[in-house]
Each structure stands twice: as C-alpha cells, then as structure tokens.
C-alpha positions as CSV (number, residue, x, y, z in Angstrom):
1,X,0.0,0.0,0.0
2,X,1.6,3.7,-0.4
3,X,1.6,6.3,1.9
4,X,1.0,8.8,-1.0
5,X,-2.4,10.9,-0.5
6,X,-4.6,11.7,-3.6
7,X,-5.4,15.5,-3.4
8,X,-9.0,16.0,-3.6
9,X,-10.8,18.0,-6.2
10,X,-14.1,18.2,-5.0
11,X,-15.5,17.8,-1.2
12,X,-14.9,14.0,-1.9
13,X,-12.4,12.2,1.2
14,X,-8.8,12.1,-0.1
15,X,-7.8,8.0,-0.6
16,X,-5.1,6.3,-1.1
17,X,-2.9,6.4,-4.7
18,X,-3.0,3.4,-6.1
19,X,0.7,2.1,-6.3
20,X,2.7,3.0,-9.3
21,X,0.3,6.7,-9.4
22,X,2.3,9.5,-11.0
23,X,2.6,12.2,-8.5
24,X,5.0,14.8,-9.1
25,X,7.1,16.4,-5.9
26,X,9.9,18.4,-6.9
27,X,11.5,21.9,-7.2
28,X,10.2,24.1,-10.4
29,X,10.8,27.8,-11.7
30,X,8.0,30.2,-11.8
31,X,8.1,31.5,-15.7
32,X,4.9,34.0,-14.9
33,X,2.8,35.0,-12.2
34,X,-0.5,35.9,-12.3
35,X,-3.7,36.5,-9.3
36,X,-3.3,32.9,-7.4
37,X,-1.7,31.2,-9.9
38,X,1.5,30.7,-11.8
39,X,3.2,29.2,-14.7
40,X,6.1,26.9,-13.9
41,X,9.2,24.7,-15.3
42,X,9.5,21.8,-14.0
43,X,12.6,20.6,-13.3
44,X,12.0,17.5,-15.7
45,X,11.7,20.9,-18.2
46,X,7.8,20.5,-18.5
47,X,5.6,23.6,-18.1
48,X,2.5,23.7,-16.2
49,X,0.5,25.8,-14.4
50,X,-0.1,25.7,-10.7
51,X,-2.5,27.0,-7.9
52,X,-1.1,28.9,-5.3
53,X,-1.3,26.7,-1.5
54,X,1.1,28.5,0.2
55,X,0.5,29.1,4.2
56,X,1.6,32.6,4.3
57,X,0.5,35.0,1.3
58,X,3.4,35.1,-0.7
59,X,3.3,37.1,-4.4
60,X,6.0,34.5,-6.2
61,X,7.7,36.4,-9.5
62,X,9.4,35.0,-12.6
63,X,12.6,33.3,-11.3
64,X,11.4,32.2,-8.2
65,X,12.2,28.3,-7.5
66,X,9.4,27.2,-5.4
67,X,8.1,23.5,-4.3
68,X,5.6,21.8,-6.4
69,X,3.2,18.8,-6.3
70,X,0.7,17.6,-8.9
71,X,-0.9,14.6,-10.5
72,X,-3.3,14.5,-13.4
73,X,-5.7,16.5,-11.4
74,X,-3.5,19.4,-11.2
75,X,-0.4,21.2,-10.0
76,X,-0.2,23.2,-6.2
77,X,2.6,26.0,-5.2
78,X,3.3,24.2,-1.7
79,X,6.6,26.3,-0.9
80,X,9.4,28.8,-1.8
81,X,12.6,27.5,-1.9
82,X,14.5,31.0,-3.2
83,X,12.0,33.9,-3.9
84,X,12.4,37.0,-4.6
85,X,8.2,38.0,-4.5
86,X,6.8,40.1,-1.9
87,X,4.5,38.3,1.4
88,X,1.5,40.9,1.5
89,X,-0.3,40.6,4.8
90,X,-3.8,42.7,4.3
91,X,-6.7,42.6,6.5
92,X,-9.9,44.1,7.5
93,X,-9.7,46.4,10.3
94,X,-7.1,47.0,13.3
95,X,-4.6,44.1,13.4
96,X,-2.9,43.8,16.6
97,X,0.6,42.1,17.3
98,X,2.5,41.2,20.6
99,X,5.3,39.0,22.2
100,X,5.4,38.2,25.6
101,X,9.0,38.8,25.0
102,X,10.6,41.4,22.6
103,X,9.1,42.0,19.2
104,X,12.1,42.7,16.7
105,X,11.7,43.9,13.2
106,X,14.3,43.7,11.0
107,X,14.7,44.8,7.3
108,X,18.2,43.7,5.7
109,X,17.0,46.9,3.7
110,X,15.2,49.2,5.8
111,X,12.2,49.1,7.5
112,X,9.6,51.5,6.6
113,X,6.5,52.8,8.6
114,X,3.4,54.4,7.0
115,X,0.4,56.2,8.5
116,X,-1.6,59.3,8.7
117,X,-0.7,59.1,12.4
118,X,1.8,56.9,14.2
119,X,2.0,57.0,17.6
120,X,5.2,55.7,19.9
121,X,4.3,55.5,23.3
122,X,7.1,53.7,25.5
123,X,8.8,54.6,29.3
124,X,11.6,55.0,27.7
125,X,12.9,55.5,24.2
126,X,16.0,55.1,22.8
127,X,17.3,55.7,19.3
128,X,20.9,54.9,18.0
129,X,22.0,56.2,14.1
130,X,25.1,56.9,12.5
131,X,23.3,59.9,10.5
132,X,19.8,60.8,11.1
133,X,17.6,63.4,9.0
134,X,14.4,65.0,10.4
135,X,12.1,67.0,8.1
136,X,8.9,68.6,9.6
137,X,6.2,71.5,8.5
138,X,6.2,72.4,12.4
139,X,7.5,70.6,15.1
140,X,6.8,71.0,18.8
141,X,8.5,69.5,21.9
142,X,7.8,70.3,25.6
143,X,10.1,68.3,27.6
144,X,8.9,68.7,31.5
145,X,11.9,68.7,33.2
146,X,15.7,68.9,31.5
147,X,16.4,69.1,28.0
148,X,20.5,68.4,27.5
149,X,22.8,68.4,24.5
150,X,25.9,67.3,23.8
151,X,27.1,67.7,20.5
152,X,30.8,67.8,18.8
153,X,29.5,71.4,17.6
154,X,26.2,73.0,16.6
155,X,25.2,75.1,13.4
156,X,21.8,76.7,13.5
157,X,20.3,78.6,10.9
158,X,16.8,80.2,11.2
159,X,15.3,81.5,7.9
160,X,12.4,83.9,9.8
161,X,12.6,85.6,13.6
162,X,14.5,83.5,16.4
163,X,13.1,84.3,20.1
164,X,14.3,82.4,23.3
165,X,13.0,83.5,26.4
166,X,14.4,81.8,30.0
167,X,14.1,83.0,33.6
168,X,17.9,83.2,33.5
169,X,20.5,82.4,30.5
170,X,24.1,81.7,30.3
171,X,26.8,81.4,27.6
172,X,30.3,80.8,28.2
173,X,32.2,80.1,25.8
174,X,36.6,79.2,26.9
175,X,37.4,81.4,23.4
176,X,36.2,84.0,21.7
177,X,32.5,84.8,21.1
178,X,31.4,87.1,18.1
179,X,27.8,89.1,18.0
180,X,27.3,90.6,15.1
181,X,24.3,92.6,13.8
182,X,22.9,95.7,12.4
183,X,21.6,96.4,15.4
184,X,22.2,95.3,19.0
185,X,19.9,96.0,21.9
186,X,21.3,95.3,25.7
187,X,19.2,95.6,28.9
C-alpha cells in the first residue's frame, strides 16, 4: 500500500494512490505569475501551471524556485525554496501584534513605517543612528523637566525671527564669542 495521498478535487475524502500513481514532488521555476496562480518549469523541463497553496500570502515572480506537487488532477505551489516575491499581509480592520517577549523587526534593507498618524508610546525611548535626517512642516516639543545636549558642535540657521526667552540664560564660551548685527539691543 503507499503512503501517498490523492489531493481532492471536489468535497470527496482524499484516498489512497493506487501504487505506481504519477505524483509529481519536486522543485520548479515560476516562468509567470498571475492573481493565485502561476506558470512553472518543472525541473523535468515540463511547463504547467499551478494553484497557489502557500500558508503565508506570498506574491511569487518570474525566477522564483518554489516546491511543487501535482498529479493528473492538477499542480499546487506548496513552498518557496528561493524567492524573490513580496509576502503581503492585508486585513480588514485593526490588526494587533504582541510578544510576551521582545518584538524585533528587521529589514536587511530598511524598515519602513506608513500612516496618517503613528504613535510611539514607551517609558523609555531610545534611538541609535550613525546619521539621522528629520524633516517637519512644524515641530513641537515640551520636555517637563531637562532638556541636554551634547554635541561635537552646533550650526543653527533660522530663515524667519529667532526668540528664546528663559528665567535666566548663560553662555560661556573658553574662546572667543562674536555678536554681530545691524543692530544690538542690551538691557
């Protein structure tokens, strides 16, 4: 008797292949890709097309070398062995994910985040860059208690007015300091 499964094509109970059944299992190269279905080359250099049974939603493209298994019935996607396609996750309404233990995304390309509003809300953040670039239409920060910089050196250029107003300022510089202005108002 063999252990090999007939896939069924209609709500009829899979049985048993009868020994000797051909049933193809193999590596094959997607040619084309189309909505749930694709064209491959077997590796025996047949073509056929193939329904998509992947368990995640994975978008194969031409060059792909994915797992396939067929009969005479038909031919089933069941795995990517290299791909180069996008996995699209879409659903209706919020979608929610957590770890009981740290969540880590990682893109070996980036990771991008999209939204008319994201939201960061953590007891503490932290953010570590070699370079980073900020680019704003307004930006506003209130920071409750102390706000410190340390930088290598600072270069600040305002286009419009510049006001800062303090209960008490201080600069103190170990060189020289240069003010210069059209006109300079003290006291």
């Amino acid at each position: 008797m063999s252990n090999v499964i007939a896939f069924p094509t209609s709500a009829e109970r899979a049985v048993p292949l009868p020994t000797g059944a051909p049933v193809w299992l193999g590596p094959a190269t997607v040619v084309s890709a189309g909505a749930g279905a694709v064209e491959l080359c077997l590796s025996t250099g047949a073509r056929t097309s193939a329904q998509l049974a992947l368990a995640v939603p994975y978008e194969p493209v031409a060059d792909d070398v994915v797992l396939a298994i067929g009969n005479a019935d038909g031919f089933w996607v069941i795995g990517v062995v290299h791909g180069k396609g996008q996995t699209r996750m879409e659903v209706q309404g919020d979608l929610e994910v957590r770890a009981t233990g740290a969540l880590r995304l990682t893109g070996e390309a980036g990771v991008e985040v999209k939204g008319p509003e994201v939201s960061i809300v953590a007891g503490k953040l932290r953010s570590m860059a070699r370079a980073a670039t900020q680019s704003f239409e307004n930006l506003y920060q209130r920071v409750s208690e102390l706000w410190s910089v340390q930088a290598g050196s600072r270069h600040t250029v305002v286009e419009g007015e510049s006001h800062e107003q303090a209960k008490s300022a201080t600069v103190l510089t170990e060189e020289k300091m240069t003010i210069n202005g059209k006109a300079i108002y003290l006291g």
